[in-house]
BAFI-3210 file (N, C-alpha, C; in Angstrom, 3 decimals, decimal comma, padded with zeros to 6 digits):
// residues 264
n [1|2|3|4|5|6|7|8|9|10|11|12|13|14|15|16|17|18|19|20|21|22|23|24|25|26|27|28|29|30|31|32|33|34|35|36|37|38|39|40|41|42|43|44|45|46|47|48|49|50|51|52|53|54|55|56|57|58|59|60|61|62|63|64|65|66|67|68|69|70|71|72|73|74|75|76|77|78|79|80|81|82|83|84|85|86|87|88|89|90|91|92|93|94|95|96|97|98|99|100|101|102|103|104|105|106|107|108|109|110|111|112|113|114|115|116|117|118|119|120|121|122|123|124|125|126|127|128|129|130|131|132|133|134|135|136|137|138|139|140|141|142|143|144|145|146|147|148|149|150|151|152|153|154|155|156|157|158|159|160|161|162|163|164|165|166|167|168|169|170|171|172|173|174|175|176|177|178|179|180|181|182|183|184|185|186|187|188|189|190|191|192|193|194|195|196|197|198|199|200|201|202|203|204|205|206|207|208|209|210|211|212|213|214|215|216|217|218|219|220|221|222|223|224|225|226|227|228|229|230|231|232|233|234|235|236|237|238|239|240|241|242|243|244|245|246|247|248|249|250|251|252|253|254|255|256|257|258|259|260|261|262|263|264]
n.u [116,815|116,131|114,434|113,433|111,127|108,628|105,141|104,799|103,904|103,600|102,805|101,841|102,201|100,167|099,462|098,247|099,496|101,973|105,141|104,250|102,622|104,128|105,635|104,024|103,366|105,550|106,601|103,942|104,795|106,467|105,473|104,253|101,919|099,590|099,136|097,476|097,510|095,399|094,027|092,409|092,723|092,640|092,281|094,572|095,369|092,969|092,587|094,674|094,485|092,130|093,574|094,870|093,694|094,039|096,356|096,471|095,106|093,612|093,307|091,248|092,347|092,190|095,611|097,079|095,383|094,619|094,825|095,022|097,365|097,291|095,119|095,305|097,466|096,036|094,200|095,794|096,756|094,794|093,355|096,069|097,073|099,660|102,297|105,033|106,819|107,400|106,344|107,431|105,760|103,868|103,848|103,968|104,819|104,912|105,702|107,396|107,618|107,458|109,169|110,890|109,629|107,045|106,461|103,825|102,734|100,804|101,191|103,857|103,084|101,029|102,661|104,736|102,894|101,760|104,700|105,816|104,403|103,060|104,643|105,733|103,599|102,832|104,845|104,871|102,785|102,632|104,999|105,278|104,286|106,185|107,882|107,193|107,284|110,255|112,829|112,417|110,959|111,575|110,868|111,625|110,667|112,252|114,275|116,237|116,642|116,389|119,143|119,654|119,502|116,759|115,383|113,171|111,617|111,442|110,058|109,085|112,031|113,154|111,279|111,718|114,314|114,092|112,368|114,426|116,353|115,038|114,073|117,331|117,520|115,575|116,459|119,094|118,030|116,183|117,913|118,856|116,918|115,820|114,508|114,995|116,190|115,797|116,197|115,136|116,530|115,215|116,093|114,584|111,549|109,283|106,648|103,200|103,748|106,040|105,293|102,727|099,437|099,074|101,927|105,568|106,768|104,787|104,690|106,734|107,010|104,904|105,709|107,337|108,541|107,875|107,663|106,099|107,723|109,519|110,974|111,183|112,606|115,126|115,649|116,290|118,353|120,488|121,362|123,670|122,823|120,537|117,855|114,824|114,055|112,630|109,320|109,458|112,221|113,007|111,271|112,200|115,124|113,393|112,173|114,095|116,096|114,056|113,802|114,911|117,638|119,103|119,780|122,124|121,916|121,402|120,158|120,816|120,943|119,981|120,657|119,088|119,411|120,005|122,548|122,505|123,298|126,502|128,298|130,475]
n.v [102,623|099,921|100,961|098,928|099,117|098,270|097,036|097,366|098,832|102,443|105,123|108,386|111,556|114,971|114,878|116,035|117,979|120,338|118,758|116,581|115,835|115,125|113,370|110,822|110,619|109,553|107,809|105,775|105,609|104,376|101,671|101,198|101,549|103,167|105,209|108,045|111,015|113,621|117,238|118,088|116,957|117,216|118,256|117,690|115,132|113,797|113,453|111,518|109,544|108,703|107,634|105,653|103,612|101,131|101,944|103,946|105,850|107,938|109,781|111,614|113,487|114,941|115,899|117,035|116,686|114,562|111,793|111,906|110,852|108,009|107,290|107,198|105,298|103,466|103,181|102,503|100,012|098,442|099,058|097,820|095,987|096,132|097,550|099,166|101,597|105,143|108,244|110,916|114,028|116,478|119,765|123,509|127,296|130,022|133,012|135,118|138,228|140,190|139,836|137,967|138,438|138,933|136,679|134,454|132,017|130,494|130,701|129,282|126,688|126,436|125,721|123,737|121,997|121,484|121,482|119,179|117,264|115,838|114,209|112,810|111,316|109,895|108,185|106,801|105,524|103,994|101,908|099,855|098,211|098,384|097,285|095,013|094,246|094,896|094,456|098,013|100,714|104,992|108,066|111,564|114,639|117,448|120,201|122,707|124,976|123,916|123,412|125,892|128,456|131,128|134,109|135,125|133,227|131,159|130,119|128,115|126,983|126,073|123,940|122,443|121,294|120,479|117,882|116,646|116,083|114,313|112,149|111,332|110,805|108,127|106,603|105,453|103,936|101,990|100,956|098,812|096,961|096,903|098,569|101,345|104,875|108,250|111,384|113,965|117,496|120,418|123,398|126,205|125,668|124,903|125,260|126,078|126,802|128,739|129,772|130,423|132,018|133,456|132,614|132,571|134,249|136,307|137,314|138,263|140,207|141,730|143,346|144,597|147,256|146,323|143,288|140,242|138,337|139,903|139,031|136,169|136,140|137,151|135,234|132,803|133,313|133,671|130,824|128,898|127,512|128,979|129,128|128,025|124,560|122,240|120,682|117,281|116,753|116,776|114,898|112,255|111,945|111,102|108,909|107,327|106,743|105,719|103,386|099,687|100,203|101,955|100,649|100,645|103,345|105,484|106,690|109,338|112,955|114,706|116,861|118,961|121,730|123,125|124,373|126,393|126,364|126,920|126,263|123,576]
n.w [089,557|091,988|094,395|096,896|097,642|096,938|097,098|099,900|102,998|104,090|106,150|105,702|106,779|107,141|104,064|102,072|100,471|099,332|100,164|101,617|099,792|097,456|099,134|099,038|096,310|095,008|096,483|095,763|093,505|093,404|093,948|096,231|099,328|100,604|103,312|103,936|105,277|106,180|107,241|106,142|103,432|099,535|096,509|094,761|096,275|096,008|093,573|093,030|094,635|093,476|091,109|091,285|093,195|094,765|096,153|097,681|099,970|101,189|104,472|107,055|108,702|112,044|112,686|114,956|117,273|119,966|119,796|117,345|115,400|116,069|115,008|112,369|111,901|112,781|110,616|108,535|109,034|109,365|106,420|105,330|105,961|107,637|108,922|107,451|106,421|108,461|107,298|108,627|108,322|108,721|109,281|110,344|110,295|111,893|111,172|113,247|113,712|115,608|117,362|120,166|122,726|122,044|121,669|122,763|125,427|124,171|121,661|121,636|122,202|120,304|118,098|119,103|119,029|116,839|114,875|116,449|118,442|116,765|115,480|117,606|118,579|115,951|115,901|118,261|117,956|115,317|115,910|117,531|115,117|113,088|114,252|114,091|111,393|110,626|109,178|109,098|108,204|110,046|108,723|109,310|108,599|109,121|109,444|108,188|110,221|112,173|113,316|112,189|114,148|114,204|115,025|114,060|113,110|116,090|117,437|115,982|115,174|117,563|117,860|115,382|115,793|118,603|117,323|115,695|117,621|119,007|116,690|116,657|119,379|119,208|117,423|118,253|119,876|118,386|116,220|116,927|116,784|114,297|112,891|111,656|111,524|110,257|109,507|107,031|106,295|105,188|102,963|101,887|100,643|097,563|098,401|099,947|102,485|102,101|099,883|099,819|100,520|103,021|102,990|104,606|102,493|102,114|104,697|105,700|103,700|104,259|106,980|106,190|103,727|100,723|098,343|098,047|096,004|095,478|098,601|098,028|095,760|096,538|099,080|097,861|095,912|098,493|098,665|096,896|094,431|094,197|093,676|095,274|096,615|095,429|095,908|095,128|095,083|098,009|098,258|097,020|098,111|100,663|099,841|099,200|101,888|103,012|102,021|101,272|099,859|100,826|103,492|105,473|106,592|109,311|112,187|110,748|109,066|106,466|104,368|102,370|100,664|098,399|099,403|100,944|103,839|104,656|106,796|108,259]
ca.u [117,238|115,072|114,775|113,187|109,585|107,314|104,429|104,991|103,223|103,779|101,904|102,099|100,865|100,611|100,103|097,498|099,820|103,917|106,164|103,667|102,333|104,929|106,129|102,636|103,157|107,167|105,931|103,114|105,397|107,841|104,873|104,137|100,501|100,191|097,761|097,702|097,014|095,473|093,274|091,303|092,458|092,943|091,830|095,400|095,080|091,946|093,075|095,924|093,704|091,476|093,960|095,518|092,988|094,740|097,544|096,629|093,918|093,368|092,511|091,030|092,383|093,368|096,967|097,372|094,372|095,917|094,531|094,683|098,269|096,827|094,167|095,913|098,428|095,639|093,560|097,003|097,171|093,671|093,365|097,057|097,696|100,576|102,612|106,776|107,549|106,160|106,990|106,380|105,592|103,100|104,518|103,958|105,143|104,223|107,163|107,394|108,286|107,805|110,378|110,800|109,176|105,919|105,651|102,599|102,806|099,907|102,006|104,796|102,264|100,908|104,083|105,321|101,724|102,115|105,578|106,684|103,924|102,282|105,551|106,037|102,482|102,592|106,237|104,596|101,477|103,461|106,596|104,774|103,407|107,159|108,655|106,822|107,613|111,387|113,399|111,279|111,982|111,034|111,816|110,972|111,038|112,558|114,140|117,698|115,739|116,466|120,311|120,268|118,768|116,662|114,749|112,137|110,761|112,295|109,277|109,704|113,153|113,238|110,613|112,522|115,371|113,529|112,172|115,859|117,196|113,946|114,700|118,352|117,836|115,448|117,531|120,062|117,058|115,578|118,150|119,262|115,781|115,395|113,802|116,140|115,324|116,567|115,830|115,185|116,144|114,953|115,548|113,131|110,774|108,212|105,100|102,374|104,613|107,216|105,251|101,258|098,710|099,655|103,235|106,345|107,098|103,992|104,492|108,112|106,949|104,153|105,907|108,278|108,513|108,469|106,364|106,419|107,972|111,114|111,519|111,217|113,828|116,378|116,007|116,674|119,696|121,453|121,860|124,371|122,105|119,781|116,516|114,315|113,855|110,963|109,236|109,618|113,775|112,776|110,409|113,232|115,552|112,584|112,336|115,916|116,062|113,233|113,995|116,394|118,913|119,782|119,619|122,994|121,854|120,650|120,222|121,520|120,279|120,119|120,177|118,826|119,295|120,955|123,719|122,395|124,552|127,981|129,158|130,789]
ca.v [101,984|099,836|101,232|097,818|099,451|098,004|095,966|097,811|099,816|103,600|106,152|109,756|112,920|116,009|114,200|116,379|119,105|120,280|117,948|115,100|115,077|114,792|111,666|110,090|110,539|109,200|106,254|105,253|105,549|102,983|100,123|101,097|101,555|104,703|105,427|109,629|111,868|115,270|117,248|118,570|116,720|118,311|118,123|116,625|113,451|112,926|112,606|110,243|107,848|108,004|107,199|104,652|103,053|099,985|101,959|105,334|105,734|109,183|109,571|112,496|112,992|116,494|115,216|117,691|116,138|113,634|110,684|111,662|109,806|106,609|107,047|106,998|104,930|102,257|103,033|101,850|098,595|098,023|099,066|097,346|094,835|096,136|098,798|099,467|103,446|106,244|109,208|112,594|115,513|117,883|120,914|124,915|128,081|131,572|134,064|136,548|139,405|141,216|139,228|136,907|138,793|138,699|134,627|133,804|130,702|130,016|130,548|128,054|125,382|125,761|125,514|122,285|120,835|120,619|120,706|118,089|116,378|115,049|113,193|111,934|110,305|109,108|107,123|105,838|104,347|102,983|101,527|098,142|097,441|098,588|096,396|093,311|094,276|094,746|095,803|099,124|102,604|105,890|109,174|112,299|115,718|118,366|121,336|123,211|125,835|122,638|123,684|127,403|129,586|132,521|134,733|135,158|131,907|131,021|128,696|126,702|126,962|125,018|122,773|121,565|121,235|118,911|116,914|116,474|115,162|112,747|111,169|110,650|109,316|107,000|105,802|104,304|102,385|101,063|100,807|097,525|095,884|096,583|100,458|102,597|106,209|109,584|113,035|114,874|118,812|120,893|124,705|126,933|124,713|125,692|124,993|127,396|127,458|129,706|130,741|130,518|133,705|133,930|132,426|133,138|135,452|137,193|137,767|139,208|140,812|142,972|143,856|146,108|148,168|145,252|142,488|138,332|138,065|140,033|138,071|135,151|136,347|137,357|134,352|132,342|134,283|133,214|129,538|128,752|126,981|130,476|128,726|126,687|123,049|121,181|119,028|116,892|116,562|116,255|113,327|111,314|111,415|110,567|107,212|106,203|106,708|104,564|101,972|098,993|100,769|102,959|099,784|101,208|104,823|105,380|108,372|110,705|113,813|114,666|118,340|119,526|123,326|124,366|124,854|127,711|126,551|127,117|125,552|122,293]
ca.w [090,801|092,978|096,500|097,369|098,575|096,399|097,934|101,638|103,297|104,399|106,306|105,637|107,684|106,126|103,127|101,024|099,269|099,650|100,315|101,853|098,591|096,580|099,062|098,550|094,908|094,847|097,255|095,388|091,960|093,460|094,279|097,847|099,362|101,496|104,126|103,233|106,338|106,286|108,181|104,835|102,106|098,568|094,857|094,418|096,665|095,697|092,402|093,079|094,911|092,187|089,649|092,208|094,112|095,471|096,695|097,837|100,957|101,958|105,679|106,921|110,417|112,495|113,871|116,095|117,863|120,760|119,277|115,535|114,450|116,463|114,430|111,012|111,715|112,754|109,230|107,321|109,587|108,884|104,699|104,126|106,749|108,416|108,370|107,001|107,191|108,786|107,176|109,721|107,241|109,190|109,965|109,743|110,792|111,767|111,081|114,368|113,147|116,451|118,325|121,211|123,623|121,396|121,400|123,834|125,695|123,272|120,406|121,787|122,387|118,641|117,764|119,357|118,763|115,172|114,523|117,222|118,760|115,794|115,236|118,990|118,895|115,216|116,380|119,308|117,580|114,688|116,106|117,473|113,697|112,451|114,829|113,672|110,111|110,669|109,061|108,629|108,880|109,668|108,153|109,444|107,618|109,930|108,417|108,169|111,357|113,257|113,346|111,610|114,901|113,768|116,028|113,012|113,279|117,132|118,452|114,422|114,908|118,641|117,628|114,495|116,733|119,369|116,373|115,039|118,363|119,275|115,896|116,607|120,089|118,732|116,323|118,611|120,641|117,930|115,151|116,914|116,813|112,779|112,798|110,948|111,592|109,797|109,037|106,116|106,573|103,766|103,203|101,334|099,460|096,527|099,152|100,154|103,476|101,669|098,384|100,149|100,387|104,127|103,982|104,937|102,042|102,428|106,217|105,494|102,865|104,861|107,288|104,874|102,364|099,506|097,836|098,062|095,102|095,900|099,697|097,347|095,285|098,026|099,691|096,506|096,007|098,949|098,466|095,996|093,282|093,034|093,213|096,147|096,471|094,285|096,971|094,616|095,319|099,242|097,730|096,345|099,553|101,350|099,417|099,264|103,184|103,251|101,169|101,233|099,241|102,463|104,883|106,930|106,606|110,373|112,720|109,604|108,725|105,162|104,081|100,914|100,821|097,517|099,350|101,869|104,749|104,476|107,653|107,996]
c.u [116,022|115,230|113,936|112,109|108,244|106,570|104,147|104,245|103,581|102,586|102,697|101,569|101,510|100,523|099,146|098,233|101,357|104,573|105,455|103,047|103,160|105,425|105,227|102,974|104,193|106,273|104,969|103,922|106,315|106,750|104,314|102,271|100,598|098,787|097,892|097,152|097,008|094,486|092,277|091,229|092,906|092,480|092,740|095,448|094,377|092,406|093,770|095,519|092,504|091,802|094,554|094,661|093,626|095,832|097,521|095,129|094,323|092,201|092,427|091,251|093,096|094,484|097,511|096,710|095,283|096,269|094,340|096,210|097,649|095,936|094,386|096,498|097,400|094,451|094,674|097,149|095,852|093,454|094,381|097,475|099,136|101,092|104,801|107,422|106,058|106,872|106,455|106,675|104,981|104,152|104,003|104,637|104,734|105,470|106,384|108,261|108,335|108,693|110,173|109,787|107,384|105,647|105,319|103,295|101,656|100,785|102,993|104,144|101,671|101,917|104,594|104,230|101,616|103,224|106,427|105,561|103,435|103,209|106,198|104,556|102,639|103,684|105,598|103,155|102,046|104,544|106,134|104,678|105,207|108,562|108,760|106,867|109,160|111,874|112,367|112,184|110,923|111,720|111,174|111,416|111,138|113,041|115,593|117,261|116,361|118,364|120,829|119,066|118,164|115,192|113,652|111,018|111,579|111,569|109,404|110,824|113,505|112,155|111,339|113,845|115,329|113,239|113,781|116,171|115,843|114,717|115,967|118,735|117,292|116,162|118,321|119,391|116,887|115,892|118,649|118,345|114,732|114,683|114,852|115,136|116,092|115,619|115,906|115,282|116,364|115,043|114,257|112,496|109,782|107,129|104,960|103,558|105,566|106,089|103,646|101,054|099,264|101,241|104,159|106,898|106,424|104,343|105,691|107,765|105,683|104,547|107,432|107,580|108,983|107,729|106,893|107,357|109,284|111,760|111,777|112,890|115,090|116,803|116,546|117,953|120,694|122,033|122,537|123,903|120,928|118,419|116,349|114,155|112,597|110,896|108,949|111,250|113,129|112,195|111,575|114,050|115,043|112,649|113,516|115,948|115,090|113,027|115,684|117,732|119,714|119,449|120,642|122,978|120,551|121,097|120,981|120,394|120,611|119,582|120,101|118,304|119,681|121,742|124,276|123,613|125,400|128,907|129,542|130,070]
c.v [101,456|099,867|100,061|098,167|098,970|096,799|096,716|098,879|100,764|104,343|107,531|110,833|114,131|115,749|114,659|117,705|119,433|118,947|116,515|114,803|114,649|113,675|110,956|110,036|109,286|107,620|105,423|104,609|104,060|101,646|100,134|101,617|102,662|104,876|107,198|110,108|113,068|115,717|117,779|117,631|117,765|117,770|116,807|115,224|112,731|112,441|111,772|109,371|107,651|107,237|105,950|104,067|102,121|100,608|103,216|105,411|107,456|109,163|110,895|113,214|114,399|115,879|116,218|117,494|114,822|112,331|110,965|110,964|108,524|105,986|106,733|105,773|102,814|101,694|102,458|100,508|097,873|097,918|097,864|095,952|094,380|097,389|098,916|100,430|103,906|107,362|110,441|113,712|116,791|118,990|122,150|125,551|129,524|132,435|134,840|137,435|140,564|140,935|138,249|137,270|139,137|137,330|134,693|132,178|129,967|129,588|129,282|126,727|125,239|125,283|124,079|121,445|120,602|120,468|119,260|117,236|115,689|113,867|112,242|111,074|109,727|107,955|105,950|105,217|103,475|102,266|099,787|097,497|097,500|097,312|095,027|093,092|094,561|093,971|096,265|100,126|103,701|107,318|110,460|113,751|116,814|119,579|121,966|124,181|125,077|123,059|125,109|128,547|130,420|132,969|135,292|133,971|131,297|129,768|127,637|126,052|125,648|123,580|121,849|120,704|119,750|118,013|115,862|115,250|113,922|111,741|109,924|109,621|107,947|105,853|104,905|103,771|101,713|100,439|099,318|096,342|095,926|097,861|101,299|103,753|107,660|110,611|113,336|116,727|119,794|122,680|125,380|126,093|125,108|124,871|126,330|127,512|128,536|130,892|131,031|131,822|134,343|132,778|132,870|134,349|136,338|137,878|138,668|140,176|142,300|143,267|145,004|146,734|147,441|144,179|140,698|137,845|138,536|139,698|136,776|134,795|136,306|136,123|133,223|132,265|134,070|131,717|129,770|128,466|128,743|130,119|127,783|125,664|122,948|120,376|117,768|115,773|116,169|114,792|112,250|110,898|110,794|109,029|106,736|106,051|105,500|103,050|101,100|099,079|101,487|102,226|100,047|102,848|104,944|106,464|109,778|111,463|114,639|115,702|118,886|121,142|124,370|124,887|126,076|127,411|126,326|126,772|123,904|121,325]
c.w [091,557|094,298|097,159|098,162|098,331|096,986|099,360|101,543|104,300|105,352|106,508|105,965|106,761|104,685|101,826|099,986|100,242|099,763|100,849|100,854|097,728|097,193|099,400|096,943|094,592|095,659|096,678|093,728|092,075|094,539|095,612|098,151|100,636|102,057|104,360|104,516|106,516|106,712|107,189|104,010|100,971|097,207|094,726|094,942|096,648|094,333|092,451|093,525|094,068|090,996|090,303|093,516|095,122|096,543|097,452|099,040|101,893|103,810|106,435|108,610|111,063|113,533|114,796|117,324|118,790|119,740|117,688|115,006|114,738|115,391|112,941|110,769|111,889|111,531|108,517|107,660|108,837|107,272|104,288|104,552|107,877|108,053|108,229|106,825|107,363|108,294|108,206|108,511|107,946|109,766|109,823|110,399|110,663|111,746|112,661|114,184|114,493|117,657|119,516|122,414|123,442|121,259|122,910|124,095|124,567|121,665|120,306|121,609|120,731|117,970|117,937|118,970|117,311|114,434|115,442|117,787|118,302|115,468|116,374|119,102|117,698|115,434|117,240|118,876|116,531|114,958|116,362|116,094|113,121|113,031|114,352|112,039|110,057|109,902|108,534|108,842|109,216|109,282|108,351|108,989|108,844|109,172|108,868|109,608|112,506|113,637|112,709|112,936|113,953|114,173|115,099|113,347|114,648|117,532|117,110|114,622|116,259|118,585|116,789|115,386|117,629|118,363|115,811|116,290|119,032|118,186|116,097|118,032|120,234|117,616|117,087|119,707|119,689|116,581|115,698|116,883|115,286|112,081|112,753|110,813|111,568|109,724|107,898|106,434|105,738|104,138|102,440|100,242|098,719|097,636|099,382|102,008|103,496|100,833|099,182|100,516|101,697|104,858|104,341|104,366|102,328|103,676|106,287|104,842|103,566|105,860|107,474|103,974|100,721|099,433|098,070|097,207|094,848|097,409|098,849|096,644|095,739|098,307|098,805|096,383|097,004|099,579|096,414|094,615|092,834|093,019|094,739|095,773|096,096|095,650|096,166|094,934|096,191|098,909|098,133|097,598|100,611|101,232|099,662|100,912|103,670|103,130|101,789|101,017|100,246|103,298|105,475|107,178|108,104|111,637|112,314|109,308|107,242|105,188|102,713|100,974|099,725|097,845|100,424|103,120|104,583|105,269|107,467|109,024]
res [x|x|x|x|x|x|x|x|x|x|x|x|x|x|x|x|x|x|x|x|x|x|x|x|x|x|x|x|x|x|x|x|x|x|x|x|x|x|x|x|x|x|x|x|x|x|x|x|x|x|x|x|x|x|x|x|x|x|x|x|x|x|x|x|x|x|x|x|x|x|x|x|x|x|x|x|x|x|x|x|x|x|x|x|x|x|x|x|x|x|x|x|x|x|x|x|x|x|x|x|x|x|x|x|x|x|x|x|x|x|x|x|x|x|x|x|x|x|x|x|x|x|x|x|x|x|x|x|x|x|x|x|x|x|x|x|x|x|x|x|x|x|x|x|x|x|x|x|x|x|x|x|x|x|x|x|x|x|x|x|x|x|x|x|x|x|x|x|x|x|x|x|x|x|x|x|x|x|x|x|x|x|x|x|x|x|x|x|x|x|x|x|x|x|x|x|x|x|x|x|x|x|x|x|x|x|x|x|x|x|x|x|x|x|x|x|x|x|x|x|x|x|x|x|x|x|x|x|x|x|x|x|x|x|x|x|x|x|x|x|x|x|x|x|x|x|x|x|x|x|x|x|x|x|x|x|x|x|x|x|x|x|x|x]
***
């Protein structure tokens, strides 16, 4: 199928390993030129703009920083000549395992500063360039948290949340001036966010009586399929959303969970 991306140009935060790599990889596979945004970098994106020079521009930028999407979003204008999605990828989370009354105002503020503000400044530096490339899109990766409460992850959980509804009330400003703009909301995904030395399993996992590898399991276990999402899958929805092929697909939220939620 051609999702009608090839030639255009993308920018992607978060875009050196999980799920922003894999839609740096997917994006680059289907012809597109990607301005890559991460605050390290990684083996893997170096490799991919080594093997893909023309199309692949790693930019090395901390987006939690005020001025670091501006700053990305005006390396992709500059490298490609304009710009046609923005994908929002950055995200993390700290499990709180000691409850609500243990999240610092410090904590909240990390919290919204890299899951939500990175994606309210990268919008508002790309939207002029997206405008004048219309039709464009953007697609931002939020997370099932965003609509499944849980007092584990509470400041993730309200951040995703705000992210969700920015999206959708941009959507009906700017889906009439050619900027189509969705959600992706993914449950447990093979990244170091779930599977990493200090991620989520781990953090569950020490503060019990039980190892990473059986939180892993568990959680596995109660989506229907039995297994987490490949960011890989997330990839793919990413593109189609992006692409031509989904030109009336607009302030939707697309849930890839294996099945975990059970509501309608």
């Amino acid at each position: 199928m051609d999702l009608e991306l090839s030639g255009k140009v993308a920018v992607v935060t978060g875009a050196s390993r999980g799920i922003g790599l894999a839609v740096t990889r997917t994006l680059v596979a289907e012809g597109m030129h990607v301005a890559a945004g991460a605050r390290t970098g990684s083996a893997e994106l170096t490799g991919l703009a080594r093997d893909h020079p023309d199309h692949v521009r790693p930019v090395l930028v901390d987006l939690t920083e005020p001025d670091g999407p501006a700053r990305l979003v005006e390396e992709a204008v500059s490298a490609f000549g304009g710009l046609d999605v923005l994908v929002n990828n950055i995200g993390a989370v700290r499990p709180r395992l000691d409850g609500f009354l243990a999240v610092t105002d410090d904590d909240w503020a990390w919290s919204l500063g890299i899951n939500f503000m990175p994606a309210v400044r990268a919008i508002r530096a790309a939207l002029p360039h997206l405008l004048d490339r219309a039709p464009a899109t953007i697609v931002t990766v939020a997370s099932v948290n965003s609509f499944l409460p849980d007092p584990g992850v509470i400041d993730y959980s309200a951040a995703k949340a705000a992210l969700a509804n920015l999206c959708k009330s941009l959507s009906k400003e700017f889906g009439p001036r050619g900027v189509r703009i969705n959600t992706v909301s993914p449950g447990p995904v093979e990244t170091d966010l779930w599977l990493g030395e200090h991620g989520v399993a781990a953090a569950v996992a020490g503060s019990g009586d039980t190892d990473a590898a059986a939180v892993v399991k568990q959680q596995a276990a109660a989506a229907p399929t039995g297994r987490f999402t490949r960011p890989d899958e997330v990839a793919d929805v990413v593109a189609l959303l992006a692409g031509g092929r989904g030109g009336n697909i607009a302030g939707a939220d697309v849930v890839i969970d294996g099945g975990l939620i059970s509501t309608l």
